[in-house]
N, C-alpha and C positions, 0 to 999 in steps of 0.2 A: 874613713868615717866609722865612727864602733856607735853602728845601729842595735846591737845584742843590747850593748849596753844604757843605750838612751830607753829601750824599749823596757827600762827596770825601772825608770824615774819614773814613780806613780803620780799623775795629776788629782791633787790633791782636791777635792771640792768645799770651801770655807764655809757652803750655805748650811755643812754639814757639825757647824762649831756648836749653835745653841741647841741642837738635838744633844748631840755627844760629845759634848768637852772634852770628855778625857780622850774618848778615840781619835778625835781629828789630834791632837795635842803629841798624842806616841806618834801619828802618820806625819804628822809635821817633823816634831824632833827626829824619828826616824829616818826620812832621808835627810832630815840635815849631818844627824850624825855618820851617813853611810857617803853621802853627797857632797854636802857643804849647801847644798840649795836644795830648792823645791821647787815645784811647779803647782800654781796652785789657781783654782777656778772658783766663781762666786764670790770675788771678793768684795764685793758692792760698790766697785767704782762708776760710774754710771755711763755707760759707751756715749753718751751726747757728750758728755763735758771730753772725754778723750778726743774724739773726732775732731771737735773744735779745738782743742790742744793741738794735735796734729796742724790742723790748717794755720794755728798760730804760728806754729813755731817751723811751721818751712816757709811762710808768711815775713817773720822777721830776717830769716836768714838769707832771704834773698833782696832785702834791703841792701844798701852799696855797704862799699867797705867805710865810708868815711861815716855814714850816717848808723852803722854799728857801731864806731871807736866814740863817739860819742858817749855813749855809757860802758868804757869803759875807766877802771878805777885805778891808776897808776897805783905800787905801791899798797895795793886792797887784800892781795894773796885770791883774788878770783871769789870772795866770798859775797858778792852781788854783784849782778850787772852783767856786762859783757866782756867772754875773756877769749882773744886773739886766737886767729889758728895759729899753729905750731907755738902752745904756750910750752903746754904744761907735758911733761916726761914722766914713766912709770921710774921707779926708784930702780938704778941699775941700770937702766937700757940705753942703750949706743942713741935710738934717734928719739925724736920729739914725737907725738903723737901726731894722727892726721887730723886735726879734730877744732872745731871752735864751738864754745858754750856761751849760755847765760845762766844765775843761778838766781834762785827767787827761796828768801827763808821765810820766817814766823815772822809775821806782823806784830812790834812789842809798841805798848806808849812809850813816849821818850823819857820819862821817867823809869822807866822798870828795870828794876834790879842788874838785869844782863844788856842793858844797854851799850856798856863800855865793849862786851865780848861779842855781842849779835849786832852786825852792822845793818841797818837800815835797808828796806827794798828802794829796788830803782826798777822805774816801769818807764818806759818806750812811748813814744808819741805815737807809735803808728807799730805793727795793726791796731786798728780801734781794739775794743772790750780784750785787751792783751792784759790786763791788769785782774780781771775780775776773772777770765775764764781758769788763769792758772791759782788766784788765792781759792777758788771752789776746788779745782783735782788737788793742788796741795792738801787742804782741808779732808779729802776722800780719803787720799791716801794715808794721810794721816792719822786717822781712823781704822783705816783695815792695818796699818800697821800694830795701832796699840793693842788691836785686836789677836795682829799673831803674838804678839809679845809675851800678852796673854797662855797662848797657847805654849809657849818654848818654857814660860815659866813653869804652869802645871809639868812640861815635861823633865823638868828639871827637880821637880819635887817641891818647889817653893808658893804661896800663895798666887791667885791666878791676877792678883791686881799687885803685883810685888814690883812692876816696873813702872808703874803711875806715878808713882813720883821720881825716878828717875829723868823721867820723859817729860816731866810737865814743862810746859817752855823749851824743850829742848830748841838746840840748835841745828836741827834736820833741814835740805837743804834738797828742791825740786829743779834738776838738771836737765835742761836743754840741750843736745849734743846735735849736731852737725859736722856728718863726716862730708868734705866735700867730693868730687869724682876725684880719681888718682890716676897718673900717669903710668905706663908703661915700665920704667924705672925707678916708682915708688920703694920704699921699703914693702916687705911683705906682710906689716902690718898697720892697720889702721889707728889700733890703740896694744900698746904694750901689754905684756903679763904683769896683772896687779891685782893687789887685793885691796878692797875697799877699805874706808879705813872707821866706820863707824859701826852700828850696832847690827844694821839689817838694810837689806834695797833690796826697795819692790820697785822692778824692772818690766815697763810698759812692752811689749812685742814690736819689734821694728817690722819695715817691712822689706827691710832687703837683710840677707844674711849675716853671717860674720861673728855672731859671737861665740866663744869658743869657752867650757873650762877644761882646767886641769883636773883629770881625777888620781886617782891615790898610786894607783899604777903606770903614772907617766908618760900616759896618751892623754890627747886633748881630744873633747866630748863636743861636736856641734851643737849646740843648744837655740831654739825656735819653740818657743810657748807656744801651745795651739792658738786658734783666734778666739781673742776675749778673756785668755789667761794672761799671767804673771809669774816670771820667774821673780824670786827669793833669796837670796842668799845671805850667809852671811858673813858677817865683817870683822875687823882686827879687834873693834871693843867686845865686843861679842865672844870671840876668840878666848882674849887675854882674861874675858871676867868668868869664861866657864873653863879656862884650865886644858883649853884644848878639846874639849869634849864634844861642842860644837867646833865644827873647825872651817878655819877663813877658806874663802874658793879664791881659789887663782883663776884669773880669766883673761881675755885678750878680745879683740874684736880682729880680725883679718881682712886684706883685702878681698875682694871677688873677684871672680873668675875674669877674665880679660873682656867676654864680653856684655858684662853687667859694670866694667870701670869707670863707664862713664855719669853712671848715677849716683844720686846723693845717700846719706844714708843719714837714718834720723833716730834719736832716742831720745826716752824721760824717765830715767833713774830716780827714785825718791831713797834719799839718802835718810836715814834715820837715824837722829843722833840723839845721845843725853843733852840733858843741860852742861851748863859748861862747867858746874863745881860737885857734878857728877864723881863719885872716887871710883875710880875701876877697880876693885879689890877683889881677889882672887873669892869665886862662894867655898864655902867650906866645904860643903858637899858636891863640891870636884877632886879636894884635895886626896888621895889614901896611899897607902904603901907602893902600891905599882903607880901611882901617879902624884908625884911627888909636884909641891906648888915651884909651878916655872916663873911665878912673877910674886914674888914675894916683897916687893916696893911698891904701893899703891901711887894710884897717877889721875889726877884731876881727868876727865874729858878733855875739857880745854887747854892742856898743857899736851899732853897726847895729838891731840888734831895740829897744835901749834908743831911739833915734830916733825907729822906728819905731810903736814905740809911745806917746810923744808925742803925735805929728802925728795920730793917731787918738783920743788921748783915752782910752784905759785908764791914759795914768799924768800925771799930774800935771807941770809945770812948778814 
């Protein structure tokens, strides 16, 4: 465990954004650039609606197995509903993840424009208020994200509302994960080394261990949010649209010690995406002589996630 090193990861505090925009905005981009994440406090999620997320969602996944398949979406690529343990694979890895989810997106009318690309939520008959408690932390999060967005922009040198339209409608996506207990001759991981594949995830604190990133030097960093914080990181579009400058975090979840195997482990990723006819085009003010553009063929959001999700196995060839 490189304690020296976690002990560098500043916990950001976000209450600290409308005093000092620019300062939280360098402390932000700053360890992302040094990082690839952040840790960051105040972000106005409101601890009642988490608590109650929490109860929800060890709530549903202790429902049977038959009355989970039930929402699930043959054929969906995992983009609402319920998606099976041992689905979904990190691109490259010998085994499956240990893992089953549910995903809940942006509530569109059926008319709206990204209907064909943004599938429809599917809500659970049971736990009750399963429906309304996660469209409220969606909505939170939702919000403290546009908020850091904000922030990564001014540090990037560009207007502080320069991703509002990016994002309006995006197709961001609030993850249920459910590691079940693992056997004695499990793999040694829960969830493979992967990088996210969209802009930003704000990562609720679990309460049992396991997540781990990559840092630049080739140890992996135990990571544990204090209580009431939020790890940050960020993602492939994010990556590809600043040129490397922010750069994607490899991460993994691990089993635990033999004698915590027997317990569940629980998380809620808020995945933050563009909309789907998003262009990820390199900004120009990543481009310079020592860093010359690594993506010079711009690529829809939505054609990128549709990639991306291939190579992992939620959708079929």
């Amino acid at each position: 465990m490189n304690e020296t090193l976690l002990a560098q990861v500043p916990l950001i505090d976000m209450s600290d954004q409308a005093r000092d925009p620019d300062g939280f905005a360098a402390a932000l981009g700053g360890s992302f650039e040094r990082f690839g994440f952040a840790m960051v406090s105040g972000h106005g999620v409101p601890d009642a609606v988490v608590e109650r997320a929490w109860a929800m969602t060890r709530a549903f996944f202790d429902l049977s197995e038959a009355e989970k398949r039930r929402y699930f979406v043959a054929g969906g690529g995992g983009a609402r509903g319920y998606t099976p343990f041992k689905t979904e694979i990190a691109k490259g890895a010998q085994y499956v993840d240990l893992k089953e989810f549910w995903h809940i997106g942006r509530e569109l009318p059926q008319d709206h424009r990204f209907a064909a690309q943004m599938a429809p939520n599917i809500w659970p008959d049971a736990p009750q208020g399963f429906r309304d408690t996660f469209l409220t932390l969606f909505a939170a999060l939702d919000e403290a994200g546009d908020r850091l967005l904000s922030a990564i922009a001014r540090h990037l040198g560009l207007a502080p509302d320069w991703f509002d339209p990016a994002v309006k409608d995006g197709n961001s996506v609030l993850r249920l994960l459910h590691y079940p207990p693992v056997t004695d001759d499990a793999p040694n991981v829960r969830a493979g080394a992967h990088e996210d594949i969209n802009l930003i995830t704000l990562l609720l604190g679990a309460e049992e261990a396991g997540l781990e990133l990559l840092d630049r030097d080739g140890r992996w960093l135990p990571v544990k949010p204090p209580e009431g914080a939020m790890v940050v990181n960020v993602g492939d579009m994010l990556q590809r649209l600043t040129n490397h400058v922010l750069p994607s975090t490899t991460h993994r979840v691990v089993n635990p010690p033999p004698e915590r195997r027997g317990r569940s482990r629980y998380s809620m990723p808020f995945f933050l995406h563009p909309a789907p006819d998003f262009l990820i085009e390199t900004l120009p003010g990543t481009i310079s002589a020592d860093r010359p553009d690594r993506y010079p063929q711009p690529i829809t959001a939505h054609d990128y996630l549709h990639e991306r999700l291939v190579e992992i196995g939620l959708i079929k060839k």
